[in-house]
Structure formats: C-alpha cells, structure tokens
VOPAGU-2260 file (C-alpha; in pm, 1 decimal, decimal comma):
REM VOPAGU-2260
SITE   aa  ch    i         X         Y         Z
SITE  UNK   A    0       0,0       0,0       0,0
SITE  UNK   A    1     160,1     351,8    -118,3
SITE  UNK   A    2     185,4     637,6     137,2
SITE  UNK   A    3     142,5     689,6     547,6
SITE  UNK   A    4     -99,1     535,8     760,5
SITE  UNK   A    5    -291,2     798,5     900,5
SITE  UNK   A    6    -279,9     613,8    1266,9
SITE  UNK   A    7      -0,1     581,1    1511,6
SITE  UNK   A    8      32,1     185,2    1480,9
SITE  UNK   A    9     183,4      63,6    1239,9
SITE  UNK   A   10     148,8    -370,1    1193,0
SITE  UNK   A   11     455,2    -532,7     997,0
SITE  UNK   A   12     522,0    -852,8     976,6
SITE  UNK   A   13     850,8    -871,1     816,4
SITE  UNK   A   14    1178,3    -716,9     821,6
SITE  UNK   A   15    1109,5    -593,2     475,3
SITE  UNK   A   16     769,6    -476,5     521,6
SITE  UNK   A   17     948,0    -248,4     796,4
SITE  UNK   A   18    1194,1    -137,0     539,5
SITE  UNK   A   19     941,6     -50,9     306,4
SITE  UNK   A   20     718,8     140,0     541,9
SITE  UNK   A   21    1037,8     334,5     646,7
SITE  UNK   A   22    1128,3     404,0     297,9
SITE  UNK   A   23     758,6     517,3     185,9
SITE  UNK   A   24     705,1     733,5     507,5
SITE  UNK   A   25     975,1     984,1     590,1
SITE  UNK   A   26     746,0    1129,6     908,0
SITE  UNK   A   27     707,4     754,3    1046,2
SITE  UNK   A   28    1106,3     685,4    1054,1
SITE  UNK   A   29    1181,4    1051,5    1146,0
SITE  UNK   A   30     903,6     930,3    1435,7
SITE  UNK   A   31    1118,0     590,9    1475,6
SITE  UNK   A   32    1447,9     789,1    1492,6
SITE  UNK   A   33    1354,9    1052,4    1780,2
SITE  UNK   A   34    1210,7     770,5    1959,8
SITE  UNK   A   35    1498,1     560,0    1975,9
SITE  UNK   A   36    1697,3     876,5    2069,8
SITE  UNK   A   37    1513,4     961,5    2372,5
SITE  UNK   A   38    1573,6     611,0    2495,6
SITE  UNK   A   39    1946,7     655,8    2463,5
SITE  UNK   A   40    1958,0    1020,8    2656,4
SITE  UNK   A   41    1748,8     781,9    2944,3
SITE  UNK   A   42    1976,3     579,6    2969,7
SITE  UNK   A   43    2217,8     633,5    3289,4
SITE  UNK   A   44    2566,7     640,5    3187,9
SITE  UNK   A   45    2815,6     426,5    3457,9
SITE  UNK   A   46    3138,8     587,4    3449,8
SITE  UNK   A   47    3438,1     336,7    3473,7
SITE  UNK   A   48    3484,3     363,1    3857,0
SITE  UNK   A   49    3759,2     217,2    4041,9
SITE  UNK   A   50    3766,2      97,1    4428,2
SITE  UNK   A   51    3972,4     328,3    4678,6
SITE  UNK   A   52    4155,7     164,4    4930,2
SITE  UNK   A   53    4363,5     198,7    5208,5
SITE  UNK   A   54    4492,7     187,9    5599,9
SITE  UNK   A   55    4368,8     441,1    5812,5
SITE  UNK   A   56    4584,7     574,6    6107,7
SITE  UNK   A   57    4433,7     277,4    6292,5
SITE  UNK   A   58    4503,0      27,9    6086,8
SITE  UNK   A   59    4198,7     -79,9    5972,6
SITE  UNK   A   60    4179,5    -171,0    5588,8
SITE  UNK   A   61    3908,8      82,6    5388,0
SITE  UNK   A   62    3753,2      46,8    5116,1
SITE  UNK   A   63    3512,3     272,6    4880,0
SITE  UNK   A   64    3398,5     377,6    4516,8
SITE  UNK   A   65    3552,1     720,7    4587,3
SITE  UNK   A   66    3809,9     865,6    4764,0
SITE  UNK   A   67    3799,3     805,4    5142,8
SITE  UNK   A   68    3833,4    1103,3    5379,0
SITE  UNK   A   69    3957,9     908,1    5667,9
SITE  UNK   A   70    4274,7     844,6    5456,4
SITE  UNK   A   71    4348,5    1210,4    5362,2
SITE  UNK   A   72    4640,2    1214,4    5514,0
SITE  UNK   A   73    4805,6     921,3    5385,2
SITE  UNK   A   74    4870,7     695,7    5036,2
SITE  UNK   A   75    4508,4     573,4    4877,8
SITE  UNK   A   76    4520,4     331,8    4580,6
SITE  UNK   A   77    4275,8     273,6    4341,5
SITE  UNK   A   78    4207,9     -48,6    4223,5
SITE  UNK   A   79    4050,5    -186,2    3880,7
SITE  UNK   A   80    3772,1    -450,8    3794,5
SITE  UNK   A   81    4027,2    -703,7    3799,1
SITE  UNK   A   82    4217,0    -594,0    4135,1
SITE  UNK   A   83    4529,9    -441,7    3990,8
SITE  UNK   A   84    4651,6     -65,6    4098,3
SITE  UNK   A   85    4523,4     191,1    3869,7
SITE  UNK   A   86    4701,1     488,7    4077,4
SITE  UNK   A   87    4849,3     555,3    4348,0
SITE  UNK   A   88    4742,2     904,6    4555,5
SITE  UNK   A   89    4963,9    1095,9    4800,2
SITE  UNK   A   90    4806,4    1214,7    5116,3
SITE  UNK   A   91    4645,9    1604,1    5041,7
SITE  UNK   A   92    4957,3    1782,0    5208,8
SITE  UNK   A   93    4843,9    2107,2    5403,2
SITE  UNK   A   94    4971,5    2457,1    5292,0
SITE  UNK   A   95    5277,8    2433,8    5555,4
SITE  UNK   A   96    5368,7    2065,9    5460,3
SITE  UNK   A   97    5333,8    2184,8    5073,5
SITE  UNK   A   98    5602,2    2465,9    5083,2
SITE  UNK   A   99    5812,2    2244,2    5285,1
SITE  UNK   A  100    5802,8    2002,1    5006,1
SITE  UNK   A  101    5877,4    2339,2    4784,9
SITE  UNK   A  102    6183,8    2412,2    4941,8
SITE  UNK   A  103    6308,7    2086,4    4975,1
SITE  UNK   A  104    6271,7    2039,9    4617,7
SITE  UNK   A  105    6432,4    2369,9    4510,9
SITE  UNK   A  106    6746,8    2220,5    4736,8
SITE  UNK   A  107    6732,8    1907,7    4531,4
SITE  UNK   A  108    6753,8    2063,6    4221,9
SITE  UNK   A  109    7040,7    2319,8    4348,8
SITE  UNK   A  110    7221,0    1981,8    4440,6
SITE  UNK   A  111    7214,4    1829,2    4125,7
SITE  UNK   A  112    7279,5    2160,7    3927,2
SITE  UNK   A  113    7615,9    2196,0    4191,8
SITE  UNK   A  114    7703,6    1811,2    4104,4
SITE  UNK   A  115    7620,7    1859,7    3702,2
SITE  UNK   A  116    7872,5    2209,1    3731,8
SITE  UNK   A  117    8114,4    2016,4    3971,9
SITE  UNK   A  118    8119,7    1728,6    3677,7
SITE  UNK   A  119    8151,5    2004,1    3406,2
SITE  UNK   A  120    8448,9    2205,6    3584,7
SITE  UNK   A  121    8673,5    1816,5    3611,0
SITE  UNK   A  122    8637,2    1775,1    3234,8
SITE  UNK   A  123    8734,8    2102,3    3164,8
SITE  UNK   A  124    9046,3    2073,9    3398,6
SITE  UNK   A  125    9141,8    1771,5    3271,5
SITE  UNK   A  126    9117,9    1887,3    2927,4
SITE  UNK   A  127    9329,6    2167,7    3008,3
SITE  UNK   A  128    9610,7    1975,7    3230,1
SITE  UNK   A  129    9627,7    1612,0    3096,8
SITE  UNK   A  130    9892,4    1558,2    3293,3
SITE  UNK   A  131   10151,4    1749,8    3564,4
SITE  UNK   A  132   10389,1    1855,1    3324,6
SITE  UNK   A  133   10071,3    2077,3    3178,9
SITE  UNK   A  134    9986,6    2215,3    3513,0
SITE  UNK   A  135   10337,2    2290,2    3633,5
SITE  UNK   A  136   10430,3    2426,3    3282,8
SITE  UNK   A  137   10120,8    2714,3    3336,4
SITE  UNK   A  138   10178,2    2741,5    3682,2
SITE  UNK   A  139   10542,6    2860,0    3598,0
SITE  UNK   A  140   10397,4    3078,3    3352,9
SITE  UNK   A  141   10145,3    3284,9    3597,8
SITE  UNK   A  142   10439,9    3299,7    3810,0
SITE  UNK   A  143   10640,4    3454,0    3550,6
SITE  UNK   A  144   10429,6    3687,0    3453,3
SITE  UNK   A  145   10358,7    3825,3    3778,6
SITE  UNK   A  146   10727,2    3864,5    3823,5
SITE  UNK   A  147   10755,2    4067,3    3496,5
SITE  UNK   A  148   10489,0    4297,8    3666,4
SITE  UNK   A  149   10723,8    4315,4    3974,9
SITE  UNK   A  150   11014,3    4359,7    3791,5
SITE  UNK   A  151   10878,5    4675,1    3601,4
SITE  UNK   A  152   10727,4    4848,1    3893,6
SITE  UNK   A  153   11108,4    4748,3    4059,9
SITE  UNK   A  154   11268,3    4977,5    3764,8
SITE  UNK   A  155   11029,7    5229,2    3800,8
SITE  UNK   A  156   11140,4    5284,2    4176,9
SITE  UNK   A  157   11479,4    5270,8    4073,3
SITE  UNK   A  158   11402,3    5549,0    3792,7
SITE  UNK   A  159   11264,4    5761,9    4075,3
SITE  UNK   A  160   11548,3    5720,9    4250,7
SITE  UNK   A  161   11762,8    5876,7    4031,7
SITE  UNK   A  162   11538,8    6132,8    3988,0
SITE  UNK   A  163   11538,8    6183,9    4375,2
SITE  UNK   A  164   11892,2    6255,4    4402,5
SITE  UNK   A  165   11889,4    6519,1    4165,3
SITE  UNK   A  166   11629,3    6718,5    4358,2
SITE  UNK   A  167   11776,1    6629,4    4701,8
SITE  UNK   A  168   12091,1    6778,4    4509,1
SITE  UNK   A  169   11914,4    7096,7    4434,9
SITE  UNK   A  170   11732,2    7087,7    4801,1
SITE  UNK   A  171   12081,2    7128,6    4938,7
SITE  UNK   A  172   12067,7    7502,0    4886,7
SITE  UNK   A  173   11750,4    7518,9    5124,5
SITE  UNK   A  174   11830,5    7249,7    5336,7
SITE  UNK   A  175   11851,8    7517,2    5695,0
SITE  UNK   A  176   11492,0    7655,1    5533,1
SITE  UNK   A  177   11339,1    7368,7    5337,8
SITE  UNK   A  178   10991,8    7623,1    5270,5
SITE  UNK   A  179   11214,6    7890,8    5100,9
SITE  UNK   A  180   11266,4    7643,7    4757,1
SITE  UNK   A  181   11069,2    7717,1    4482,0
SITE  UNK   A  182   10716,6    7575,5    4467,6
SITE  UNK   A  183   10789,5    7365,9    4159,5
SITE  UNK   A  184   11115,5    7204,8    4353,8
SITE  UNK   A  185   10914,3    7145,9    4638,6
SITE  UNK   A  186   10665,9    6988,4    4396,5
SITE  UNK   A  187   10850,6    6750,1    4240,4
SITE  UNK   A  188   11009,4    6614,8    4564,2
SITE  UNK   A  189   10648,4    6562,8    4674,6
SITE  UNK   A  190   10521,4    6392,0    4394,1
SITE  UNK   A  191   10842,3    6183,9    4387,3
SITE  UNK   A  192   10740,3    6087,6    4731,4
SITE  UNK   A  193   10418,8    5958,1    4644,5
SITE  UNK   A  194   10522,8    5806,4    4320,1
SITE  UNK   A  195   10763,9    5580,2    4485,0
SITE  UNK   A  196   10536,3    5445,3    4806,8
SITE  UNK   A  197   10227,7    5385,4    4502,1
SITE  UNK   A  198   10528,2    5162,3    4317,3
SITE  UNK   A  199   10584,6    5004,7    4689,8
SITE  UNK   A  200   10208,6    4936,0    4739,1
SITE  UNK   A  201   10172,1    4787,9    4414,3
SITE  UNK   A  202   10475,7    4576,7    4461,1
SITE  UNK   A  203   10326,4    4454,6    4784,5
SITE  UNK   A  204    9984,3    4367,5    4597,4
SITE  UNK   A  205   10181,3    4132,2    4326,6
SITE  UNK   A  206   10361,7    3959,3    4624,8
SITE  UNK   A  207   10035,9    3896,2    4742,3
SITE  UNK   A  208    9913,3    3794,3    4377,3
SITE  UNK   A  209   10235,9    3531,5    4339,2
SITE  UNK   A  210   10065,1    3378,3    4670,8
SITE  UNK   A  211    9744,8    3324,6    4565,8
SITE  UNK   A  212    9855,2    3211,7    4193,4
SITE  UNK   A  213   10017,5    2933,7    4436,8
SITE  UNK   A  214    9766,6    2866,7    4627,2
SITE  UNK   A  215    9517,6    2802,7    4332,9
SITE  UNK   A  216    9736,2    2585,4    4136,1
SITE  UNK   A  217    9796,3    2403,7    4468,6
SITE  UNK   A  218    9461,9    2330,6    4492,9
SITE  UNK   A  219    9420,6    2203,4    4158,8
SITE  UNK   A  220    9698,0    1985,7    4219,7
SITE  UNK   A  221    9530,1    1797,4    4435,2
SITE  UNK   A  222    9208,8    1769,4    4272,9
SITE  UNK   A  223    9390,4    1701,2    3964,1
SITE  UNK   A  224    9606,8    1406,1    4119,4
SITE  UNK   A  225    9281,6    1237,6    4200,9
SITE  UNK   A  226    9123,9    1278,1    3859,2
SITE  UNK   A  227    9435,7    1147,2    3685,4
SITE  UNK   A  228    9427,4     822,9    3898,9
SITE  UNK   A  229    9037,8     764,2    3876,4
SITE  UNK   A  230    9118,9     820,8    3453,8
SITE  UNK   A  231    9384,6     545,4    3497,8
SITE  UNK   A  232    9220,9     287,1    3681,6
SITE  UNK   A  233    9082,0      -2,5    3487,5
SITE  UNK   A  234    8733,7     -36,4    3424,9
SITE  UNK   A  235    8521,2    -248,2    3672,8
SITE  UNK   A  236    8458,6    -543,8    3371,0
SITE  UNK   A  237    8822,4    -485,4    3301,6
SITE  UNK   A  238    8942,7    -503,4    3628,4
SITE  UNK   A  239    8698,9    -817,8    3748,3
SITE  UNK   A  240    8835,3   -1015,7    3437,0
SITE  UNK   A  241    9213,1    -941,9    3528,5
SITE  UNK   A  242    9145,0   -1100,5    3901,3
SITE  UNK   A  243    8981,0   -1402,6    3717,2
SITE  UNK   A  244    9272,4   -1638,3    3762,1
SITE  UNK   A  245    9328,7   -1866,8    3462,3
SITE  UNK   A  246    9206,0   -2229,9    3478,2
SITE  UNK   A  247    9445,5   -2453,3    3562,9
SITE  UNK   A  248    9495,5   -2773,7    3275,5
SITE  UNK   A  249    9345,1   -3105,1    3352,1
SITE  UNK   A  250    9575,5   -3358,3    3531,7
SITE  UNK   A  251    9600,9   -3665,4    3266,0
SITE  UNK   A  252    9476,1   -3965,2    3306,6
C-alpha cells in the first residue's frame, strides 16, 4: 500500500515490510528515529569507577567507590575490575607541609645543578692539564708573569730614585729653610714621594698575587692528582676479568 498510515500503529510482519514502510514514510522513521533517541539520553551512563583503598591511622583496611576522607592524610590506591593498581594518591599535604616540600625540592635541584657544574668544571680541567707537566708548565707561567709585573714596577722605583737625588741635590741650597725652595722644587720632591710608596704598594699587591697564583694551582693539584688516577684505573669489567685467575689444565689420566 503507497503512502502513510494515518494512525499511530503501524502492523509489519517482516523485516522488509518495515523497510518498506520506512522508505515510503519519511514522518514515520523521522518518528522511529527521535524515539529511539530519547531512549538513549534515558539511559544512565556508569562511568568506569575504580575501588579506593587503604589503611587508616588505625590500621583498619578501607575500602570505597571514591576517595575516602579518613585516609586524607596518607597513600590511597585505586584499584581496577580485575584488582590491579590503577594509581596511586599521596596524602592532600596542608599549605605548611606543601612549601616544605617546595623548598626541599628547590634544594634538590640546586644539588644536582652543583654536582652537574662540579662534573663540568673536572672535564674542563682535565682537558686543560692532561697531565703534571701541563699544570706545572702554566703554573710557571702565571708565576712569571707576575714577576715581569714586579720587575717593572722594581725599575720604576729605581728610575725615581735617580730622579730623587737630583732634587735632594738641588734641596741642598735650602736644606737650613726647606719652605724657602721654589714651589715647583718642592713639587717635584712631593710627587716623587708619592710616586715611589704607590710603586711600593703595588709591589706589595703582586707579592700577594704570586701567593694566591700558588695557592690556586695548589689546589688544583690535588684535585687534579685524584682525577688522573680515577682516569687510569681499569674499568670495573676490566678489572673483574684481570682477578679471574686462569684455569688450571686437567691432570692426565
């Protein structure tokens, strides 16, 4: 029969009559369709829940389908269907215990960044002195060169020296009234003065320099002594096979 049925029932006996009365009457399956939608939307939807579990502070064992209060403070894991750990939760740290775990934290990292540069400054030192002969030959050379610096404020004193004894010469004249010489006289032996304590002070500052250029490459020594021997020992596989002792021959028969 072509077209709708005017009344809400609708009798088929077939799968194919049902096709056919879908296909000949839009508003029936449109009908069908909404029908069959509001059925799904009623439909409650179970959300894959796990069970919570754990020991409260008295030691009894808890279980729930959500996360149990009484364990707040301590380690909760949820389980699956089958019994295996989904998760494991921390206890809910207060505001206190959370910037103590904060701080600690920041300390870790500050550790491992001070190891990581601690690593990073023994490759570059051994790099740079493979061996003693390396480190004594620069030591020698910071030593040298601070003595070049000595040596030219030394011959700068010695300059003013000379220079001294020419105005002392001409100071002779005023030596009952030294404030009668000339201004510019009295100048010079003034500035001569200072000139030669500055060279003094800055003679005094590159002893001081030598000693510390010592004292550095003194403490690189030592590090560097036990970097050397940890590079020279044997691997631990290398070192385990060479204790291996070789098997003796079988006795004959």
């Amino acid at each position: 029969m072509n077209g709708c049925w005017p009344t809400a029932s609708v009798t088929v006996s077939t799968k194919d009559d049902a096709l056919n009365v879908l296909r000949g009457c839009p508003t029936v399956a449109g009908l069908l369709l909404a029908a069959l939608g509001t059925v799904a939307l009623a439909q409650p939807v179970t959300p894959a829940s796990g069970i919570y579990s754990c020991v409260d502070k008295s030691g009894r064992r808890l279980t729930s389908d959500r996360p149990i209060p009484e364990c707040i403070d301590r380690e909760q894991r949820e389980l699956g269907p089958t019994g295996t750990v989904r998760r494991v939760i921390g206890p809910t740290l207060t505001e206190h215990e959370r910037e103590a775990l904060e701080i600690q934290r920041r300390k870790n990292l500050e550790e491992r960044n001070r190891i990581a540069e601690e690593r990073r400054r023994e490759r570059v030192l051994l790099a740079r002195y493979p061996d003693k002969a390396a480190h004594d030959a620069e030591r020698a050379a910071a030593i040298t060169h601070v003595d070049e610096v000595t040596a030219t404020a030394k011959k700068r004193i010695a300059e003013l020296q000379e220079r001294r004894k020419k105005i002392d010469v001409e100071m002779e004249f005023y030596r009952k009234d030294p404030a009668k010489a000339p201004m510019q006289l009295q100048r010079q032996l003034l500035e001569n003065t200072e000139e030669v304590a500055e060279q003094q002070r800055f003679i005094a500052g590159q002893d001081q320099e030598k000693r510390r250029v010592h004292q550095r490459f003194d403490a690189e020594l030592v590090q560097l002594k036990e970097l050397w021997a940890a590079r020279a020992a044997p691997a631990p596989a290398q070192a385990a096979t060479a204790t291996v002792p070789a098997a003796s021959p079988a006795a004959p028969r």
